[in-house]
Biopython code that builds the backbone (N, CA, C, O; Angstrom):
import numpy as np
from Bio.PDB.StructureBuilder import StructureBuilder

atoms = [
    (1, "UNK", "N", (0.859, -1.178, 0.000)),
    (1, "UNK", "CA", (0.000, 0.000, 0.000)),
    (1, "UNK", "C", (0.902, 1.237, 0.000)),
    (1, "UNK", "O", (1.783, 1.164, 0.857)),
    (2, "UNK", "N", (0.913, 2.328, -0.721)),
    (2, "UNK", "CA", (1.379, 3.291, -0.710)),
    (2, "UNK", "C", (0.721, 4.150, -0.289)),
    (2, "UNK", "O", (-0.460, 3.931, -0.560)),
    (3, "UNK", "N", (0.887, 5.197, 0.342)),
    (3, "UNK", "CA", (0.220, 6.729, 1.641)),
    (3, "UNK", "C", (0.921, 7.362, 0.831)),
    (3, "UNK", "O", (2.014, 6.815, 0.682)),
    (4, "UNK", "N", (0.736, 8.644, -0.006)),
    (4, "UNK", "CA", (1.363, 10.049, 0.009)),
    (4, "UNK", "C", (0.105, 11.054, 0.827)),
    (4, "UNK", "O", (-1.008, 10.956, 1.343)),
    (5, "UNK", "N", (1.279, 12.144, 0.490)),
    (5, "UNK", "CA", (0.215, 13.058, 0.928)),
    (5, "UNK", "C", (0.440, 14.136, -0.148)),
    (5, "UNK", "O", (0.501, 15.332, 0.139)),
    (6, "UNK", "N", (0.560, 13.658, -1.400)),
    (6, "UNK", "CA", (0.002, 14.489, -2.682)),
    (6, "UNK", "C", (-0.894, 13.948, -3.306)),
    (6, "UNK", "O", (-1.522, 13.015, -2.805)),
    (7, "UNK", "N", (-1.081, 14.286, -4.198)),
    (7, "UNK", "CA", (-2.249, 14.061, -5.316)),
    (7, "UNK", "C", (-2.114, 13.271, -6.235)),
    (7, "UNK", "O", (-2.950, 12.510, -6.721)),
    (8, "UNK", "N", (-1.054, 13.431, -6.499)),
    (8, "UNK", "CA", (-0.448, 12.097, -7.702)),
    (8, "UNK", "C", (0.594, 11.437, -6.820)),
    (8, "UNK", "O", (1.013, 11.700, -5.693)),
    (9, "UNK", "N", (1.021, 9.990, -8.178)),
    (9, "UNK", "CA", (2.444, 9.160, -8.094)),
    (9, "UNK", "C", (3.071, 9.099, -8.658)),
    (9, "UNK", "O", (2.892, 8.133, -9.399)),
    (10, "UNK", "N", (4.141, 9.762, -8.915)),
    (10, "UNK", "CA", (5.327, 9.551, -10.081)),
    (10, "UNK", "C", (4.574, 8.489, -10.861)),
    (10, "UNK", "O", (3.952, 7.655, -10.204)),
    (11, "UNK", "N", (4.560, 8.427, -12.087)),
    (11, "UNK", "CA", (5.037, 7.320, -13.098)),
    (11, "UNK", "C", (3.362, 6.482, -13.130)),
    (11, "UNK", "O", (3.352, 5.431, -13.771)),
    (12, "UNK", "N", (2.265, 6.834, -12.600)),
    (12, "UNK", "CA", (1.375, 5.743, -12.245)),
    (12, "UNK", "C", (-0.146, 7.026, -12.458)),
    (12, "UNK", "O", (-0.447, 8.161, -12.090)),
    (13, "UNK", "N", (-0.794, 5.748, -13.393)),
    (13, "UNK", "CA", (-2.143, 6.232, -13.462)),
    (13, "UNK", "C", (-3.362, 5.710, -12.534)),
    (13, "UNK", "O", (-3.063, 4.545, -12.269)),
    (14, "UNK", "N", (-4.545, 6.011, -11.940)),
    (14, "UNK", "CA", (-5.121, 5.476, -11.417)),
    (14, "UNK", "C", (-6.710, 6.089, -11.187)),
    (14, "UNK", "O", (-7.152, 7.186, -11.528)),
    (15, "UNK", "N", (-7.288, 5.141, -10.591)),
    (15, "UNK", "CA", (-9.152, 5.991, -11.097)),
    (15, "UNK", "C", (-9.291, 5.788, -8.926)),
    (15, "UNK", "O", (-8.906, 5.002, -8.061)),
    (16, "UNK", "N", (-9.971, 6.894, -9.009)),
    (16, "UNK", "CA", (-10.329, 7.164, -7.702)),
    (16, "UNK", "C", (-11.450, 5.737, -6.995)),
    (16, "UNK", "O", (-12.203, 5.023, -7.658)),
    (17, "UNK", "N", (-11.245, 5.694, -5.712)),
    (17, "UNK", "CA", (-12.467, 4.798, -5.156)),
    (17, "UNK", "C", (-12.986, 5.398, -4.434)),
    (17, "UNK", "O", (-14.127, 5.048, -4.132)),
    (18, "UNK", "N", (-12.362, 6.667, -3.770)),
    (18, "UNK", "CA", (-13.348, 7.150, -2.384)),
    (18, "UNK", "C", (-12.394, 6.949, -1.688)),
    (18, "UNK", "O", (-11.421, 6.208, -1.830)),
    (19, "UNK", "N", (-12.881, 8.076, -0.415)),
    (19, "UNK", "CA", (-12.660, 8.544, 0.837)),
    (19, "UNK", "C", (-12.348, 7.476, 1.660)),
    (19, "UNK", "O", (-13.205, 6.613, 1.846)),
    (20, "UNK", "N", (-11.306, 7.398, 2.162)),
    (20, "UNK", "CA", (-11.085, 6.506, 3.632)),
    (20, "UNK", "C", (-10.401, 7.141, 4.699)),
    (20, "UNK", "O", (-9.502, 7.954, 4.485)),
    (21, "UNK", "N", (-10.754, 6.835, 5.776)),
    (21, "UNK", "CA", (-10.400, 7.584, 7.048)),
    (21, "UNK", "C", (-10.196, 6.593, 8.026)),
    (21, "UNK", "O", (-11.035, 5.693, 7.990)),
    (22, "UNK", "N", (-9.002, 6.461, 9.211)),
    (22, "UNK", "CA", (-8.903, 5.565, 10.334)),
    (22, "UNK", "C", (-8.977, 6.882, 11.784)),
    (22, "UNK", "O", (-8.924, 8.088, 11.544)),
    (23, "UNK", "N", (-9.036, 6.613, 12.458)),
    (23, "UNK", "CA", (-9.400, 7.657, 13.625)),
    (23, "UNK", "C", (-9.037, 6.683, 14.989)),
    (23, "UNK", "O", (-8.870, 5.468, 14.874)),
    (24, "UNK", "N", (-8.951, 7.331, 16.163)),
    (24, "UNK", "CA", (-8.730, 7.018, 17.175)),
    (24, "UNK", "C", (-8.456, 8.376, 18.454)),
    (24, "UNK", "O", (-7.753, 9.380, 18.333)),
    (25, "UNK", "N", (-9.422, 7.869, 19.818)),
    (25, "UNK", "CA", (-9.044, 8.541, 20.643)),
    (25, "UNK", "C", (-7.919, 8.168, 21.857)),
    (25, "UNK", "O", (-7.757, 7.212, 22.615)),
    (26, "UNK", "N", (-7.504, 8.948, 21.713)),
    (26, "UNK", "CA", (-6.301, 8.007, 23.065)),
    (26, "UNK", "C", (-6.282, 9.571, 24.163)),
    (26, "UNK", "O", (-6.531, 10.736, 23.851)),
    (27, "UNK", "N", (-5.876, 8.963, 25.516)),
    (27, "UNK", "CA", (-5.830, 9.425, 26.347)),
    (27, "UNK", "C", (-4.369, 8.913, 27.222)),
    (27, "UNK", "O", (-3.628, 7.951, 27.020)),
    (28, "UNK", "N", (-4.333, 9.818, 28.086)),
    (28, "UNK", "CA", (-2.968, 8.845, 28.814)),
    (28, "UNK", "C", (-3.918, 9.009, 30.700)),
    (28, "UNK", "O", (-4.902, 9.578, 31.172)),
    (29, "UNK", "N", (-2.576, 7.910, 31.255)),
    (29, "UNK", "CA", (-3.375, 8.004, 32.829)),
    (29, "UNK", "C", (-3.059, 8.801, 33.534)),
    (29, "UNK", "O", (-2.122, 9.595, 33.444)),
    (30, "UNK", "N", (-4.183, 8.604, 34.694)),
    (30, "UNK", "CA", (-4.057, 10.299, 35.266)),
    (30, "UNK", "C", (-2.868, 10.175, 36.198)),
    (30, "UNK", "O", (-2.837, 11.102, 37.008)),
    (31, "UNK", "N", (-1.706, 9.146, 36.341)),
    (31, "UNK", "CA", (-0.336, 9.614, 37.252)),
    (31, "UNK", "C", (0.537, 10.544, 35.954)),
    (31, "UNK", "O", (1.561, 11.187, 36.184)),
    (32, "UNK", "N", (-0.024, 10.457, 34.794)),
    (32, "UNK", "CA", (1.099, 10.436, 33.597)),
    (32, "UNK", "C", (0.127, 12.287, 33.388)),
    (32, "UNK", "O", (0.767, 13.251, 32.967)),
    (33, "UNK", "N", (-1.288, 12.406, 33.743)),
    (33, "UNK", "CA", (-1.740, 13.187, 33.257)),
    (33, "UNK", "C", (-1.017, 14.405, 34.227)),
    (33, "UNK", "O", (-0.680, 15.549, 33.923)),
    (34, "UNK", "N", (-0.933, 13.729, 35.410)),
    (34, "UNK", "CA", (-0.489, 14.738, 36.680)),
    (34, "UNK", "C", (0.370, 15.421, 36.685)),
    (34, "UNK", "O", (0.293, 16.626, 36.922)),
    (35, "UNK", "N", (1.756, 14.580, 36.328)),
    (35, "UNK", "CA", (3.151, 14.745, 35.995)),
    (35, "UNK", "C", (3.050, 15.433, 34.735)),
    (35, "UNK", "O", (4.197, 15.734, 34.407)),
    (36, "UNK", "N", (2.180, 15.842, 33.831)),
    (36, "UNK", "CA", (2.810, 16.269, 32.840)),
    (36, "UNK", "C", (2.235, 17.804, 33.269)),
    (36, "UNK", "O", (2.949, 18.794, 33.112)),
    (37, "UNK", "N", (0.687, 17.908, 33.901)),
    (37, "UNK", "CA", (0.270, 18.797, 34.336)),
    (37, "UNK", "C", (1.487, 19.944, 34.742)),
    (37, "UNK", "O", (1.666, 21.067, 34.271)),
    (38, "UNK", "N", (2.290, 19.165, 35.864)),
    (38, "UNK", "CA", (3.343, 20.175, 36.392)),
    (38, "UNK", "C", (4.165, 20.639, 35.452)),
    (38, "UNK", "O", (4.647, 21.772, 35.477)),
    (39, "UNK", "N", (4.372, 19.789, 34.569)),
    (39, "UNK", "CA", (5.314, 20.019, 33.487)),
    (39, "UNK", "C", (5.711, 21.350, 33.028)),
    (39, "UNK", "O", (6.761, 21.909, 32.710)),
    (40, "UNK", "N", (3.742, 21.816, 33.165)),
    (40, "UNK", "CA", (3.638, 23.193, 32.458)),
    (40, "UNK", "C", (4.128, 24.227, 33.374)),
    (40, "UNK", "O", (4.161, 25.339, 32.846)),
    (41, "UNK", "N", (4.456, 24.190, 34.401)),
    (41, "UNK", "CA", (4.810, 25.404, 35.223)),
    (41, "UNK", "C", (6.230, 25.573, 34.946)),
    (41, "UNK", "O", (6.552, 26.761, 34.911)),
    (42, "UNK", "N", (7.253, 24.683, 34.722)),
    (42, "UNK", "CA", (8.751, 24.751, 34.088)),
    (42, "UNK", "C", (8.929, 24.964, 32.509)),
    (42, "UNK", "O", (9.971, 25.511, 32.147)),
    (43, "UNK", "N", (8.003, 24.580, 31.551)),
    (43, "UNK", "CA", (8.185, 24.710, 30.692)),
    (43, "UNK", "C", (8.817, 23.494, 30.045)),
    (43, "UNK", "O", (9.354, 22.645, 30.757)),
    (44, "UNK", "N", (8.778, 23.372, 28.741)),
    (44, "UNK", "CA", (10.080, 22.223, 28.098)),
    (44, "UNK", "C", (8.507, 20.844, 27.111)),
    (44, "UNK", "O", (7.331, 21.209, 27.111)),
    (45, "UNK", "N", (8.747, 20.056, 26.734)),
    (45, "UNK", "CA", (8.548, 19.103, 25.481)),
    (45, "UNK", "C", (7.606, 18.078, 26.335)),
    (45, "UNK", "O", (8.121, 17.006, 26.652)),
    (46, "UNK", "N", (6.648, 18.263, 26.614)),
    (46, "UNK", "CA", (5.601, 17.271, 27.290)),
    (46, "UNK", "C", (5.521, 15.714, 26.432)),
    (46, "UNK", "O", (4.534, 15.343, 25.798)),
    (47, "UNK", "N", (6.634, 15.038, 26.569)),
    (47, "UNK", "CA", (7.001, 13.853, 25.883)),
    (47, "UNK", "C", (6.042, 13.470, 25.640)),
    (47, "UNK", "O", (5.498, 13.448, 24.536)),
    (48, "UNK", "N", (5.618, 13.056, 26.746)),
    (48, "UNK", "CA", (4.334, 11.934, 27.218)),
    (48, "UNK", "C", (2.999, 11.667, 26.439)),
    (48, "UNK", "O", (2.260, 10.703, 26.241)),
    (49, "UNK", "N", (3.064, 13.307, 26.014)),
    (49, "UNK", "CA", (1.878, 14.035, 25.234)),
    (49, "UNK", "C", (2.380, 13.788, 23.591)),
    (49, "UNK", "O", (1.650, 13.417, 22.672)),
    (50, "UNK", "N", (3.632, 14.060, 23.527)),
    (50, "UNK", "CA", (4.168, 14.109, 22.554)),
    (50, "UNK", "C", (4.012, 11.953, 21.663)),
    (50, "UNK", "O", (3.549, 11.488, 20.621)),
    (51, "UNK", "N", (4.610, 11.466, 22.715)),
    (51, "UNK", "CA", (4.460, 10.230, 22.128)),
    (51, "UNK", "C", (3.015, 9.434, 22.437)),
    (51, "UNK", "O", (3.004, 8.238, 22.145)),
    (52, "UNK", "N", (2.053, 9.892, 22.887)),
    (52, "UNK", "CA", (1.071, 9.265, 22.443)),
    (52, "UNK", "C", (0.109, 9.853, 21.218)),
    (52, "UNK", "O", (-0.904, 9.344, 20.738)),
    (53, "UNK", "N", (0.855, 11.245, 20.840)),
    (53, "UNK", "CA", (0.040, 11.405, 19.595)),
    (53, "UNK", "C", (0.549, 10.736, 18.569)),
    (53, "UNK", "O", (-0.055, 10.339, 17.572)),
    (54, "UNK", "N", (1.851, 10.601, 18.873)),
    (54, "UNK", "CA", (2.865, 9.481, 17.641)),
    (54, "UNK", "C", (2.124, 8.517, 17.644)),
    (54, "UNK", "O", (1.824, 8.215, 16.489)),
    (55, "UNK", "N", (1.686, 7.891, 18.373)),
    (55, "UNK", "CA", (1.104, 6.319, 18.719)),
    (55, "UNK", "C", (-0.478, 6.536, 17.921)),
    (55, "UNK", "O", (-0.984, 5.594, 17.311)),
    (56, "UNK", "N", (-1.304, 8.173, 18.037)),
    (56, "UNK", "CA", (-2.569, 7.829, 17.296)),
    (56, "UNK", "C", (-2.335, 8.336, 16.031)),
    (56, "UNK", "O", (-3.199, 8.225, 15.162)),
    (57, "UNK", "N", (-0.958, 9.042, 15.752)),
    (57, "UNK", "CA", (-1.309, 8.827, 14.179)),
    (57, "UNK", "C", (-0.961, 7.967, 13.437)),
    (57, "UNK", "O", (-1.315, 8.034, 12.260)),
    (58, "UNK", "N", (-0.322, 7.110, 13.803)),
    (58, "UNK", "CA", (-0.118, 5.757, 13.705)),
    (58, "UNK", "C", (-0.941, 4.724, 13.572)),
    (58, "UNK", "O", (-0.764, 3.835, 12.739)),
    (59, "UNK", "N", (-1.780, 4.763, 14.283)),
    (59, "UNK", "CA", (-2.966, 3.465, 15.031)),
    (59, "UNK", "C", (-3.788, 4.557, 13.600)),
    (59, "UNK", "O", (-3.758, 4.016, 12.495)),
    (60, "UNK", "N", (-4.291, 5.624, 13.650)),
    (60, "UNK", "CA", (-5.427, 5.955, 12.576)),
    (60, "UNK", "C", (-5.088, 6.130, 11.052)),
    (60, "UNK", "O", (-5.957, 6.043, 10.184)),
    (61, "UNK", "N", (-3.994, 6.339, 10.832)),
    (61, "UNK", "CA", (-3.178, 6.258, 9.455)),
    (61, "UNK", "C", (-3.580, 4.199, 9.206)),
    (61, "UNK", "O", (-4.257, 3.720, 8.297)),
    (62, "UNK", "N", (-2.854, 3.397, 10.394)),
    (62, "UNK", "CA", (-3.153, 2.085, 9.773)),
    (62, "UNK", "C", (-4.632, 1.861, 9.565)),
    (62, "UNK", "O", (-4.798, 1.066, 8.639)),
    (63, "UNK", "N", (-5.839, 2.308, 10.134)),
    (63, "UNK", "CA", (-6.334, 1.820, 10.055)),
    (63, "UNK", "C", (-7.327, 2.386, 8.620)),
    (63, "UNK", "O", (-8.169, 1.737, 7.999)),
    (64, "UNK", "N", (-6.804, 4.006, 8.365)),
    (64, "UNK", "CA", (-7.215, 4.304, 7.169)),
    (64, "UNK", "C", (-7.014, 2.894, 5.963)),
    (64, "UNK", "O", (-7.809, 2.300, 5.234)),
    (65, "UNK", "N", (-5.403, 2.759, 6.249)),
    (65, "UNK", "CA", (-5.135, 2.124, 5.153)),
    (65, "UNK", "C", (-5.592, 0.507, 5.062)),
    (65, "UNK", "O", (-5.279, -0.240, 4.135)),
    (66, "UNK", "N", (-6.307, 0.177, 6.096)),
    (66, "UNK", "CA", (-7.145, -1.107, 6.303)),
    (66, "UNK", "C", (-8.524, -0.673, 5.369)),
    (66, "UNK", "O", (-9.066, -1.511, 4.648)),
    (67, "UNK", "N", (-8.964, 0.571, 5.461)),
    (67, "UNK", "CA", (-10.218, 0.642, 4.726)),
    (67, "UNK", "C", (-9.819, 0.831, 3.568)),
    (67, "UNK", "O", (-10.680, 0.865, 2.689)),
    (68, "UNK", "N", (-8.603, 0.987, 3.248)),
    (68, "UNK", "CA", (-7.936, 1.409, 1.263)),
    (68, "UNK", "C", (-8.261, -0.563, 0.940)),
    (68, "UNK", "O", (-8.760, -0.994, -0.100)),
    (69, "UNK", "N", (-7.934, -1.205, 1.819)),
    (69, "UNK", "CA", (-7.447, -2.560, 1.375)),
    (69, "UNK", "C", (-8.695, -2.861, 1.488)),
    (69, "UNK", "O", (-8.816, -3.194, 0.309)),
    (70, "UNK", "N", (-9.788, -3.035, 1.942)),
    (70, "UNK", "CA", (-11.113, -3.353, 1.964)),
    (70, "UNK", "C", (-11.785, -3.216, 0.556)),
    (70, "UNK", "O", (-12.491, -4.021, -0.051)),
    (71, "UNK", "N", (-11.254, -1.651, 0.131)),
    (71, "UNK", "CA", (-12.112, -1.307, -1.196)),
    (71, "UNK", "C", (-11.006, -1.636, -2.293)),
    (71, "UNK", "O", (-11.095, -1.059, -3.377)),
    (72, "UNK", "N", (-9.857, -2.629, -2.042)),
    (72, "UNK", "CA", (-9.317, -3.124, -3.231)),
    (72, "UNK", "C", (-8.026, -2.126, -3.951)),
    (72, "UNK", "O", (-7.319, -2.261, -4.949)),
    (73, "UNK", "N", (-8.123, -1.274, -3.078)),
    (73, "UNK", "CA", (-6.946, -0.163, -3.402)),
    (73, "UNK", "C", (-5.159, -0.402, -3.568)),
    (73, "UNK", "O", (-4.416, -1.261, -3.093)),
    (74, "UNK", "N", (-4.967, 0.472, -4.229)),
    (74, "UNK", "CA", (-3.319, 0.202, -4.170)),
    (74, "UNK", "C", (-2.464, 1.032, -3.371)),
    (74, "UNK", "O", (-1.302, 0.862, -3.001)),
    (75, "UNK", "N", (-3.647, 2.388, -3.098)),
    (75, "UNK", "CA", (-2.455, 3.407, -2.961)),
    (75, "UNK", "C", (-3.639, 4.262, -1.912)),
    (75, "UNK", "O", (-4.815, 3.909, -1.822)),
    (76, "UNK", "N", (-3.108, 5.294, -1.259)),
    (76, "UNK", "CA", (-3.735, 6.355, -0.208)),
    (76, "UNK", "C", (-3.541, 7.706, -1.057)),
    (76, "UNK", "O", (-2.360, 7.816, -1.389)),
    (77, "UNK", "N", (-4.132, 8.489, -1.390)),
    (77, "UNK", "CA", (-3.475, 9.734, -2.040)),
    (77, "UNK", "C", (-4.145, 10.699, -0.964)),
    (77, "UNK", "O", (-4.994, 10.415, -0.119)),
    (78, "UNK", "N", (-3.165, 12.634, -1.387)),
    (78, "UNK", "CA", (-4.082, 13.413, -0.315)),
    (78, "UNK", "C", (-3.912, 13.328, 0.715)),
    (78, "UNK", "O", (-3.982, 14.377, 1.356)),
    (79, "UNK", "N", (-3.574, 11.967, 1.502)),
    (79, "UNK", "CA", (-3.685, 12.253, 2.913)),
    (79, "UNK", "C", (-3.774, 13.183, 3.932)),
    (79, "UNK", "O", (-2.690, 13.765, 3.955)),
    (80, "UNK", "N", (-4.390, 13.553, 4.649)),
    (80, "UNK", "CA", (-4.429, 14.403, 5.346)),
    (80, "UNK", "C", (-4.533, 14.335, 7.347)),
    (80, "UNK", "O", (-5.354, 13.615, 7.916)),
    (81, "UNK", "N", (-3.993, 14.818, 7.750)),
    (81, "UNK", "CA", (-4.563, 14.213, 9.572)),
    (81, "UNK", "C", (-5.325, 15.832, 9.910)),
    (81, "UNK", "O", (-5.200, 16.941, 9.392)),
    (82, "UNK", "N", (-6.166, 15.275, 11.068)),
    (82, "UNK", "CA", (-6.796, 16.423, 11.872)),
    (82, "UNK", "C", (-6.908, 15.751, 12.928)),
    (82, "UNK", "O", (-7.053, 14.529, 12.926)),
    (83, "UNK", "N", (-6.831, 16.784, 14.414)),
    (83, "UNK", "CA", (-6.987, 16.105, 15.504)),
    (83, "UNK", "C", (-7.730, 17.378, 16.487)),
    (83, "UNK", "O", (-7.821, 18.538, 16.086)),
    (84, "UNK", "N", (-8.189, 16.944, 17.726)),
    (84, "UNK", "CA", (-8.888, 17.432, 18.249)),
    (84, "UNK", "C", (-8.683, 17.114, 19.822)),
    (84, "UNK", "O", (-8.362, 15.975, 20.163)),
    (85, "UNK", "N", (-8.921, 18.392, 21.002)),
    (85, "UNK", "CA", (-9.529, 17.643, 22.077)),
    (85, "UNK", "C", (-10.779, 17.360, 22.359)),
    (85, "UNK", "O", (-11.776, 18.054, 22.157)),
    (86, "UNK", "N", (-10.681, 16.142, 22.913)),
    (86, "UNK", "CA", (-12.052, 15.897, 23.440)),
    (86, "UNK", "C", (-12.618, 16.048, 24.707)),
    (86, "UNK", "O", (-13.805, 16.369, 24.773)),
    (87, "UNK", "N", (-12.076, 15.900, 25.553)),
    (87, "UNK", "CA", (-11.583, 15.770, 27.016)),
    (87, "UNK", "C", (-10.077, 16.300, 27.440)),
    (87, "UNK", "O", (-9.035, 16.145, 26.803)),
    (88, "UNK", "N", (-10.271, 16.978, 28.716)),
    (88, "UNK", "CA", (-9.182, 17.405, 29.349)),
    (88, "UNK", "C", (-7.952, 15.582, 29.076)),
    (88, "UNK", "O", (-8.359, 14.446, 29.319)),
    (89, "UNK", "N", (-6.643, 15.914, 28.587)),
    (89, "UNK", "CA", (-6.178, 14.822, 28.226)),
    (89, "UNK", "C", (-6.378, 13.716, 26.969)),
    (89, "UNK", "O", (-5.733, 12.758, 26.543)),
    (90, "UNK", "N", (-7.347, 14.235, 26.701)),
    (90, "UNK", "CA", (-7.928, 13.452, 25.412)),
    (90, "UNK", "C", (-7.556, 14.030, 24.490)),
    (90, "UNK", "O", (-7.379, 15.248, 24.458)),
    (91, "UNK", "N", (-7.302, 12.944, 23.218)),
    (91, "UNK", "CA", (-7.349, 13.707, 22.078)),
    (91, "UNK", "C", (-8.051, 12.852, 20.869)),
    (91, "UNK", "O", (-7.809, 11.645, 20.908)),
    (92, "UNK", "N", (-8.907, 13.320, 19.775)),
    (92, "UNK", "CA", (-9.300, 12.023, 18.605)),
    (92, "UNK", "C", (-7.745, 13.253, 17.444)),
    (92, "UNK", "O", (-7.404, 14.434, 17.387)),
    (93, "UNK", "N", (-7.303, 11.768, 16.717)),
    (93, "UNK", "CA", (-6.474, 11.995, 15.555)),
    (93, "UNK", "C", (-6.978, 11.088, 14.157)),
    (93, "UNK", "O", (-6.414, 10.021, 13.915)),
    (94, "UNK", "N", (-7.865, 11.503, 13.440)),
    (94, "UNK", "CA", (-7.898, 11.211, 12.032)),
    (94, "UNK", "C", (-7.320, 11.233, 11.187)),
    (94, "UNK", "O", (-6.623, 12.244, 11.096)),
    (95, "UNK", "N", (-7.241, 10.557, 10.433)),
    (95, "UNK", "CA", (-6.472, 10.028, 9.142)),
    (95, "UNK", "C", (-7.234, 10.327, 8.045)),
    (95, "UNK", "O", (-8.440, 10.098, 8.143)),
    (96, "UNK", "N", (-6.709, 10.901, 6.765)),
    (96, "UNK", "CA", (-8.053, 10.859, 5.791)),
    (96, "UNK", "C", (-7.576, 10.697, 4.538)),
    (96, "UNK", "O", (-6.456, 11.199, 4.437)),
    (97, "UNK", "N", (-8.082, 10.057, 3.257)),
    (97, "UNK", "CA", (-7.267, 10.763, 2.434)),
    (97, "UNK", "C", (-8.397, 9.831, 1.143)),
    (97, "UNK", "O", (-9.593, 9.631, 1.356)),
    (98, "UNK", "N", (-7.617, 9.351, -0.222)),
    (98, "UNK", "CA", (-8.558, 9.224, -1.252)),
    (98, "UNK", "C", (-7.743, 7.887, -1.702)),
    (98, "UNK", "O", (-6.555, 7.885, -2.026)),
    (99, "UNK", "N", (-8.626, 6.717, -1.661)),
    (99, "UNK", "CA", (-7.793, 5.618, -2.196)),
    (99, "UNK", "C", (-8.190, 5.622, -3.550)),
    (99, "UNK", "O", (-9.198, 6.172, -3.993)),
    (100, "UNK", "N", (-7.181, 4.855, -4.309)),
    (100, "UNK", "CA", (-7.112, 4.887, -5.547)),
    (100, "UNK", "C", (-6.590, 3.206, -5.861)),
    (100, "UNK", "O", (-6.080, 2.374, -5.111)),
    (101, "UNK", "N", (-7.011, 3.149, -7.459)),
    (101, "UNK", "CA", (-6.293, 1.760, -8.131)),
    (101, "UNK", "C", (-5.751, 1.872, -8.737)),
    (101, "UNK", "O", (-6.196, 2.802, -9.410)),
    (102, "UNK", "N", (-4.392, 1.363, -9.351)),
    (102, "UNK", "CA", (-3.511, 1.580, -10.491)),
    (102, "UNK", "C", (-4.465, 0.614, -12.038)),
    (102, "UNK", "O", (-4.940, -0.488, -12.313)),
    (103, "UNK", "N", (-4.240, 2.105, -12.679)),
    (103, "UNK", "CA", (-4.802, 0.853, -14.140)),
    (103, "UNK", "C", (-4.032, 1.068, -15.168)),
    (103, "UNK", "O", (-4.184, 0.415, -16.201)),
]
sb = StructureBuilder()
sb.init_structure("model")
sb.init_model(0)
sb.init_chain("A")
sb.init_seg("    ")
for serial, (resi, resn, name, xyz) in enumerate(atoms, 1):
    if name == "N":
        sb.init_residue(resn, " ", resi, " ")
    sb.init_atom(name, np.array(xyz, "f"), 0.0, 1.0, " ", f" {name:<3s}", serial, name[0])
structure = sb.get_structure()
């Protein structure tokens, strides 16, 4: 499966199938929420925060590309992420983009 996040592929023609998107909310626990809480009064790279958004764009990128493979696809084009809070600590991270077939 190929993911860009342009519009085309070098060298390759292909006819659109539609929209696919993977999503996920993740949260972290509240000793991890606490500790990072303080974090903010020193300042500096709230890891914690930092690597569990790594982890949902990850988890929602694969699972976009589970719905590319469903509809028979070769490729992800477009891609795009958006994310959101939901909750104090929460966050949803979407995946989106336009699968396509090579013909």
């Amino acid at each position: 499966m190929i993911l860009v996040n342009t519009d085309y592929i070098s060298g390759k023609q292909f006819e659109m199938l539609g929209l696919v998107k993977g999503s996920t909310i993740q949260t972290k626990n509240i000793g991890r929420d606490i500790t990072q809480s303080l974090k903010t009064l020193v300042g500096g790279e709230l890891k914690s925060y930092t690597e569990m958004m790594d982890n949902a764009r990850a988890l929602a990128t694969k699972r976009m590309a589970e719905e590319a493979e469903k509809l028979g696809a070769d490729a992800v084009v477009n891609i795009r992420y958006a994310s959101s809070a939901v909750m104090a600590g929460a966050a949803e991270v979407m995946a989106y983009g336009t699968a396509v077939k090579f013909i």
